[in-house]
DRENRO-842628 format. One record per residue (C-alpha): residue in three letters; z, x, y; chain; residue number from 1. Coordinates in Angstrom, 1 decimal, padded with zeros to 4 digits. Layout:
N
R type     up   east  north mol seq
R  ala      Z      X      Y   A NUM
...
% end
This chain:
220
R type     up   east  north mol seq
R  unk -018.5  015.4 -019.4   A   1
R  unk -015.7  016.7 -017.5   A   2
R  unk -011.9  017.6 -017.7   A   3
R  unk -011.6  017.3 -013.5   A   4
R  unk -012.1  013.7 -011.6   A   5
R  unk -015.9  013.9 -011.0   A   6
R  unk -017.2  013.5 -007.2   A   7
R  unk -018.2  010.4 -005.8   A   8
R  unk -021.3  010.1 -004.3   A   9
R  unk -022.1  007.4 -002.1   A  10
R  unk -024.7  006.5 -004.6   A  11
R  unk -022.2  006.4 -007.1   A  12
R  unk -019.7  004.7 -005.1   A  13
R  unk -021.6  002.1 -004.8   A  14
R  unk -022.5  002.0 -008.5   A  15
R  unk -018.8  001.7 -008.8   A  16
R  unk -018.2 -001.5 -006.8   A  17
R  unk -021.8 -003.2 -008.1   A  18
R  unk -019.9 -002.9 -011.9   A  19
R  unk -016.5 -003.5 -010.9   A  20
R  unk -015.4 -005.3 -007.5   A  21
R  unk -014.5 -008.9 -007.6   A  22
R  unk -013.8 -009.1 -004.2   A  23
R  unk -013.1 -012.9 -003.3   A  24
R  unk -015.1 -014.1 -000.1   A  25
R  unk -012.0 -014.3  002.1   A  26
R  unk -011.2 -010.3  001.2   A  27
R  unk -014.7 -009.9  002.6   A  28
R  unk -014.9 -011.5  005.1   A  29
R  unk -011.6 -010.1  006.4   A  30
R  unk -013.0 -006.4  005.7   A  31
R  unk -015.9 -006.9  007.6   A  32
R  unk -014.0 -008.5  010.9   A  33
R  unk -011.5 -005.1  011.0   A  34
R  unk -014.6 -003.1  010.3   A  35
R  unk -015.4 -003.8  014.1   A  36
R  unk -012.4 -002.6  015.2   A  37
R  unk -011.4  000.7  016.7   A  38
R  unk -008.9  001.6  013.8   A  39
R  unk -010.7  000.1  010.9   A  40
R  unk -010.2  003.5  009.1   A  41
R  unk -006.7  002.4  008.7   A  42
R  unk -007.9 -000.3  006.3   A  43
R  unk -007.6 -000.2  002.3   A  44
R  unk -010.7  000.4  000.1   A  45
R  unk -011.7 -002.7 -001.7   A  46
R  unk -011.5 -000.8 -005.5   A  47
R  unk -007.5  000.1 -003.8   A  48
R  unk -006.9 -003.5 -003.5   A  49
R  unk -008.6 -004.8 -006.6   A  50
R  unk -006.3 -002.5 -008.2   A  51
R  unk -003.2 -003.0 -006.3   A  52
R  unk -003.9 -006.5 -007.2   A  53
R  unk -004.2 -005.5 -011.0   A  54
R  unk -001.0 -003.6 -010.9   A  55
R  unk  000.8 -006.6 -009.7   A  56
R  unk  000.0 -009.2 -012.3   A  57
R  unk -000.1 -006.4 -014.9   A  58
R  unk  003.8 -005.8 -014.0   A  59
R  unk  004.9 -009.6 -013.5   A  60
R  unk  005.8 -009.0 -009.9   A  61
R  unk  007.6 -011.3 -007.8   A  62
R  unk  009.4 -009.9 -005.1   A  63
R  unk  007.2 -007.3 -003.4   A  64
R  unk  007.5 -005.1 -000.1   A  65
R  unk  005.0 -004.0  002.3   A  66
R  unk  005.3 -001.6  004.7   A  67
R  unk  002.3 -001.2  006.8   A  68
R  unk  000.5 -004.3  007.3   A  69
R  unk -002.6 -004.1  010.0   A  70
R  unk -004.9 -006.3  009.8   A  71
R  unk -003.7 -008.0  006.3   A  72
R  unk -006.3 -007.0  003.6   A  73
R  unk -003.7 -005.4  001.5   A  74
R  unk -001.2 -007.7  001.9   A  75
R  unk -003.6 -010.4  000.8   A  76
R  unk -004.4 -008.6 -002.3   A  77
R  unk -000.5 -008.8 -003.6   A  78
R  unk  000.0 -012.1 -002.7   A  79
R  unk -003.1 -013.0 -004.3   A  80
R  unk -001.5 -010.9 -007.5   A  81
R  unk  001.8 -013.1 -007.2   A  82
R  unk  002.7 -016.1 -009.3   A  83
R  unk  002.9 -019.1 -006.5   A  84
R  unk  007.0 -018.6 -006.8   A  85
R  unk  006.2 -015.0 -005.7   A  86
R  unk  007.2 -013.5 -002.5   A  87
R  unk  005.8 -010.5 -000.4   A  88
R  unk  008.3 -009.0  002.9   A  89
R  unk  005.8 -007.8  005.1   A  90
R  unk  006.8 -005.1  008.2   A  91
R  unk  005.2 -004.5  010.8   A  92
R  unk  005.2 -004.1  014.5   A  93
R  unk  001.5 -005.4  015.8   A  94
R  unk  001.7 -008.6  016.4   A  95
R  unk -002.1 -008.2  017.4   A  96
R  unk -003.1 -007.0  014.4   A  97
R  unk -001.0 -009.0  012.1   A  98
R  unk -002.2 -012.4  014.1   A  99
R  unk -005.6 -011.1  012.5   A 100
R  unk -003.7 -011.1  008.8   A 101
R  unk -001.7 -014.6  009.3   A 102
R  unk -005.1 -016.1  010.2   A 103
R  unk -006.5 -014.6  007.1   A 104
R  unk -003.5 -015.3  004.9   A 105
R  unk -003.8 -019.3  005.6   A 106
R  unk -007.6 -019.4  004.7   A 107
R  unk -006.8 -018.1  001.7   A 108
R  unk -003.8 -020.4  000.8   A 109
R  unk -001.4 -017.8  000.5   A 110
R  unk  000.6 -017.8  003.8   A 111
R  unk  003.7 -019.1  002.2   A 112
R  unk  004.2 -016.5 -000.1   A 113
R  unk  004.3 -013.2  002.9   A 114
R  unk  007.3 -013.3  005.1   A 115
R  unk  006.0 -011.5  007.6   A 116
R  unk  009.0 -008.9  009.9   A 117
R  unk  007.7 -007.5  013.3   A 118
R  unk  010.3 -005.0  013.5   A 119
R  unk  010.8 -001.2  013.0   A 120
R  unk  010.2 -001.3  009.0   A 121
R  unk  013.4  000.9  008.8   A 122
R  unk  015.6 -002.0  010.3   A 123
R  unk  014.1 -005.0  008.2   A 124
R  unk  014.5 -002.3  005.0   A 125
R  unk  018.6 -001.9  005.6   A 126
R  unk  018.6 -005.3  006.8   A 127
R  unk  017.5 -006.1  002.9   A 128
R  unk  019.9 -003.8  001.7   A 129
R  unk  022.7 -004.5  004.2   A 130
R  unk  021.9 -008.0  002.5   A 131
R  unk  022.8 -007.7 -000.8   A 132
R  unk  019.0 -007.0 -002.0   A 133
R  unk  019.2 -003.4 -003.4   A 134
R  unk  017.9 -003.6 -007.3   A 135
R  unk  016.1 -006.5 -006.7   A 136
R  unk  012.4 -005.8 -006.2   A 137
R  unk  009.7 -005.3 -008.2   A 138
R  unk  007.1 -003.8 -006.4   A 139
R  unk  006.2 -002.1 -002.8   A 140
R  unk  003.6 -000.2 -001.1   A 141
R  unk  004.3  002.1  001.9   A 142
R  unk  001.0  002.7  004.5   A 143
R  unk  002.5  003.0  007.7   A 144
R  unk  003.2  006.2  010.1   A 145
R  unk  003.4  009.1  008.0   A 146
R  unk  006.0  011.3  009.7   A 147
R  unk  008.5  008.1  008.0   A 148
R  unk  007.0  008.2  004.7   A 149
R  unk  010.4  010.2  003.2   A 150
R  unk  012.7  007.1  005.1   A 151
R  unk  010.2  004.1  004.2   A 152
R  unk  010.4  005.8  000.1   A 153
R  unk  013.9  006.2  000.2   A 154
R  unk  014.8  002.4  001.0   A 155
R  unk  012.2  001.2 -000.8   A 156
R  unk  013.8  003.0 -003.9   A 157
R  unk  017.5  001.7 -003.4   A 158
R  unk  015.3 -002.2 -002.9   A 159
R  unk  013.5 -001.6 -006.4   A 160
R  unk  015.0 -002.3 -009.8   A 161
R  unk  014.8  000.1 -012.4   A 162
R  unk  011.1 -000.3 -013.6   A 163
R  unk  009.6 -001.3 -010.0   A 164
R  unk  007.0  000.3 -008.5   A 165
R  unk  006.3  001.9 -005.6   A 166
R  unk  002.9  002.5 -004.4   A 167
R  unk  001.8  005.1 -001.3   A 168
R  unk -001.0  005.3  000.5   A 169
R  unk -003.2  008.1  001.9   A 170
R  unk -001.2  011.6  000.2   A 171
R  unk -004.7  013.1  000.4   A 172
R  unk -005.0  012.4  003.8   A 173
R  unk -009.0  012.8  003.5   A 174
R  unk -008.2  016.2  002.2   A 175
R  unk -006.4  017.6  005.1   A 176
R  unk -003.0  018.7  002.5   A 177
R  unk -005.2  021.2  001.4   A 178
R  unk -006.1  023.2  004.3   A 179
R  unk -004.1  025.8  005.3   A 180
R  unk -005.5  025.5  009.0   A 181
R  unk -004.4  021.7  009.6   A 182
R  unk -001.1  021.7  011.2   A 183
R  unk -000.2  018.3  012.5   A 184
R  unk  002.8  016.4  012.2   A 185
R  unk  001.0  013.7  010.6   A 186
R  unk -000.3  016.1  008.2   A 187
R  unk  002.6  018.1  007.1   A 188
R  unk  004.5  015.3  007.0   A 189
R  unk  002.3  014.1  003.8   A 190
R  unk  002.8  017.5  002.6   A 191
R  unk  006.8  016.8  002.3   A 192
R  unk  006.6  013.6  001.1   A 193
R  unk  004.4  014.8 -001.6   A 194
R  unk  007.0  018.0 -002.5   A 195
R  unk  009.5  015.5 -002.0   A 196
R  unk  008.5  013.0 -004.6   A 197
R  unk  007.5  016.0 -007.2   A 198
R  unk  011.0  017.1 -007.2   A 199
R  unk  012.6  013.2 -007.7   A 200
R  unk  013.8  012.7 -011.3   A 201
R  unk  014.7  009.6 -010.1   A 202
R  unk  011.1  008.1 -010.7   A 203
R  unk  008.1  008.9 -013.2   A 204
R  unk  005.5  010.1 -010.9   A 205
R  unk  001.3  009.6 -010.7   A 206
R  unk -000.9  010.3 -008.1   A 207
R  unk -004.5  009.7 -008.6   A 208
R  unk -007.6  010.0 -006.4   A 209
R  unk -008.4  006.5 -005.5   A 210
R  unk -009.7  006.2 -001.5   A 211
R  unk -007.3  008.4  000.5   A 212
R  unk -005.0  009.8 -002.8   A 213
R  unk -002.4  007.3 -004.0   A 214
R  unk  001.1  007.8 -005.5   A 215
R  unk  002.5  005.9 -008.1   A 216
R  unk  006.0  006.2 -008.7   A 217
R  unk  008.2  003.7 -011.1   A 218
R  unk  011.7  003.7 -010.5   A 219
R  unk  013.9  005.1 -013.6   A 220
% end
């Protein structure tokens, strides 16, 4: 027994996912294809999405955000969470990568539910807001460059009603928030987005140490 989150080894990692994962074929398959790809780092872990997915029929969600799509295996997740009235914004600026998503999204049946935005996230997010959307969404997730993590949170906020959720990826950055030697923008920008978010009494706040550290915050 333990009163700190235990270590995973790989053995136990993979004890985890032979108990637990119900990873649907499609997921799969999609994980493998990006796992041949240069940046397939930038991809969720499976037990992430299973539990993203969780989180989104646990809370009733129907209007969800995404900001940070790649190659689509989180999105996929959420829409797979959604009632078939439910609908996920999706940004992004890749149309190579996303084309990888969209193919992935139809074989799974779920295309109609993502509205996918190639644009700076920043824009579609005021464009929502600009729109008359502020208070109206349940639920979004933020895994995109990390030096705009304070921006992307603060929109997504003003988007969310009282009760939503926001989820963000990677505030562990593989561990690099705790050493005092890394130095990089990408790094210490995770560093004030976590300070940030500690000091907001706008949200209750929970991060936990699932894949790359992610933060929970509900909206007040």
């Amino acid at each position: 027994m333990t009163n700190k989150t235990i270590r995973l080894s790989d053995a136990l990692y993979d004890y985890l996912l032979s108990v637990s994962s119900r990873e649907p074929e499609v997921l799969r398959h999609l994980r493998a294809e990006t796992a041949s790809y240069p940046e397939a780092t930038m991809q969720i872990a499976p037990e992430q999405g299973q539990f993203m997915t969780f989180l989104v029929r646990l809370l009733g969600v129907k209007k969800a955000i995404e900001i940070g799509v790649f190659t689509g295996y989180s999105s996929l997740c959420v829409a797979l969470g959604l009632p078939p009235d439910g609908q996920l914004i999706a940004c992004d600026v890749n149309p190579q990568w996303t084309s990888v998503a969209e193919r992935y999204w139809r074989q799974a049946g779920i295309a109609g539910k993502i509205d996918l935005r190639l644009a700076p996230a920043v824009e579609t997010l005021q464009q929502l807001l600009a729109g008359g959307a502020a208070g109206t969404f349940d639920y979004a997730f933020i895994d995109a460059d990390k030096e705009s993590y304070i921006d992307y949170y603060e929109l997504s906020l003003l988007l969310l009603r009282p009760g939503g959720l926001i989820l963000v990826d990677n505030v562990l950055w593989g561990g690099r928030v705790a050493d005092p030697g890394a130095q990089d923008q990408a790094t210490e920008a995770i560093r004030r987005f976590n300070l940030h978010l500690k000091e907001d009494a706008r949200v209750d706040l929970s991060m936990i140490p699932v894949a790359d550290g992610l933060t929970l915050a509900r909206k007040r």
